[in-house]
C-alpha positions in Angstrom: -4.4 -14.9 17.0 -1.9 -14.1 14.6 -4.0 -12.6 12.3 -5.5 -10.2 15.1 -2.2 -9.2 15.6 -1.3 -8.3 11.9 -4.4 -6.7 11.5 -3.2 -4.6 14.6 0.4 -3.9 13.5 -1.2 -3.3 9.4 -3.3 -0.6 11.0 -1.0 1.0 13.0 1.7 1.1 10.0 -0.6 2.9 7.9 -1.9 5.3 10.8 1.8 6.3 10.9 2.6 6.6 7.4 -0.3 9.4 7.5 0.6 10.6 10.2 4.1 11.0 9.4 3.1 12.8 5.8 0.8 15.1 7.3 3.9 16.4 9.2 5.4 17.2 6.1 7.2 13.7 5.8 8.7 13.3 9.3 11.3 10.1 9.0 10.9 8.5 12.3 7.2 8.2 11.8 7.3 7.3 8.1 10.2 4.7 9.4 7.6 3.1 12.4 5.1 3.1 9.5 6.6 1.2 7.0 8.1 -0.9 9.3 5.0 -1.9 11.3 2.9 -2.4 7.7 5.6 -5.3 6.7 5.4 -6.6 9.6 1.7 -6.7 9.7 1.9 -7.9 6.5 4.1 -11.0 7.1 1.7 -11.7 10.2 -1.5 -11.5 8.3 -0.6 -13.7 5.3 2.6 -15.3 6.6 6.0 -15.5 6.3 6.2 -17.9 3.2 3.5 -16.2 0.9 5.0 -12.6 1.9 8.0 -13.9 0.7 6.2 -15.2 -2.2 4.0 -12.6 -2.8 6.9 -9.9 -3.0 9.6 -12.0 -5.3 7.5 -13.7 -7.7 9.1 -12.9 -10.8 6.8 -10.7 -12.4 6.9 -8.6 -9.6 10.6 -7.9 -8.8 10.6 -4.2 -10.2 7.6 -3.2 -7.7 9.4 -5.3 -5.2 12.4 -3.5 -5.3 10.7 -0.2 -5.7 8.8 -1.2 -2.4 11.7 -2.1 -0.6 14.2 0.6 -2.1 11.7 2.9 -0.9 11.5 1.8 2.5 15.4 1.6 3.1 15.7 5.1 1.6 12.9 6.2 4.1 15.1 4.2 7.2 18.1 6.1 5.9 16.6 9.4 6.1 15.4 11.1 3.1 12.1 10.3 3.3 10.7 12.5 0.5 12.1 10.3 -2.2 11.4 7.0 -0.6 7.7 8.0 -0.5 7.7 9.1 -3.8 9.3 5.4 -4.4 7.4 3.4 -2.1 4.0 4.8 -3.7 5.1 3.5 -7.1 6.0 0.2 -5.7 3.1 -0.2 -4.2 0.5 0.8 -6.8 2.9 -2.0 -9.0 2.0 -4.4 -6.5 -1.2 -4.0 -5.7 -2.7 -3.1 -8.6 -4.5 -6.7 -9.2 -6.0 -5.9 -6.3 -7.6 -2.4 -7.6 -10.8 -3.7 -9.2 -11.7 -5.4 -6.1 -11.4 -2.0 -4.1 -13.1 0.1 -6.5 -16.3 -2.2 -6.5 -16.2 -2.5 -2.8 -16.2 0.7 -2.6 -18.7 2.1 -5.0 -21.0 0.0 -2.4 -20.5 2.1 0.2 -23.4 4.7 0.7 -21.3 8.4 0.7 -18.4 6.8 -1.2 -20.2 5.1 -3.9 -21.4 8.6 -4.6 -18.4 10.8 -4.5 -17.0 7.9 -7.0 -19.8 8.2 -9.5 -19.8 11.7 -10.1 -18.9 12.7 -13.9 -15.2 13.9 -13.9 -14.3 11.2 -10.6 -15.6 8.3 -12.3 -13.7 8.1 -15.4 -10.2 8.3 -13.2 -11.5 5.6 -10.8 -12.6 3.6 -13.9 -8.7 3.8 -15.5 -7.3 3.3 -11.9 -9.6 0.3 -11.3 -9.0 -1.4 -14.8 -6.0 -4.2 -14.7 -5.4 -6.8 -17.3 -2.6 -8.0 -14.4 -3.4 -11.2 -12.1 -2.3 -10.8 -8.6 
């Protein structure tokens, strides 16, 4: 049940966060966003491993780019905490790149649009990592 439920909040926070920078970067939005993607976060994977996951050592500089990024975005200048969160989380998740890409080079349209000549060689850099998650 809990899961559902993250799955739920996870969704919506990222609905938000595009729907707030499609409005040219409206803070409350961006602030239900972010706010709704941790939270979805913790209830999908737990407290203790979200914990975990985010202040493993390795990972303290994406961790506080994350986080910085989302206070700044709570405090109102949600331009620059964008611009920070984005970092923080292509720091964090980048492990997790390789498996996206492949996924999605499956998919019937997207596998397509990914292959084409000038495309493929940025997916190919962005999907590289020599980092374990």
């Amino acid at each position: 049940v809990c899961a559902e439920i993250g799955m739920g909040l996870t969704g919506f926070g990222v609905f938000f966060l595009f729907f707030g920078m499609i409005l040219f970067f409206d803070k409350a939005l961006l602030a239900i966003g972010n706010v709704l993607f941790v939270a979805g976060l913790a209830f999908v994977i737990g407290l203790e491993r979200t914990f975990r996951f985010f202040f493993q050592k390795h990972k303290m500089k994406a961790t506080v780019f994350f986080l910085g990024g989302v206070l700044i975005v709570l405090i109102g200048w949600p331009l620059i905490g964008m611009i920070l969160e984005m970092y923080g989380f292509f720091l964090l998740f980048r492990g997790f790149f390789p498996v996206v890409v492949g996924f999605i080079r499956r998919v019937p349209v997207l596998g397509y649009l990914l292959n084409l000549p000038g495309i493929s060689s940025l997916v190919d850099k962005a999907g590289e990592s020599n980092n374990m998650v």
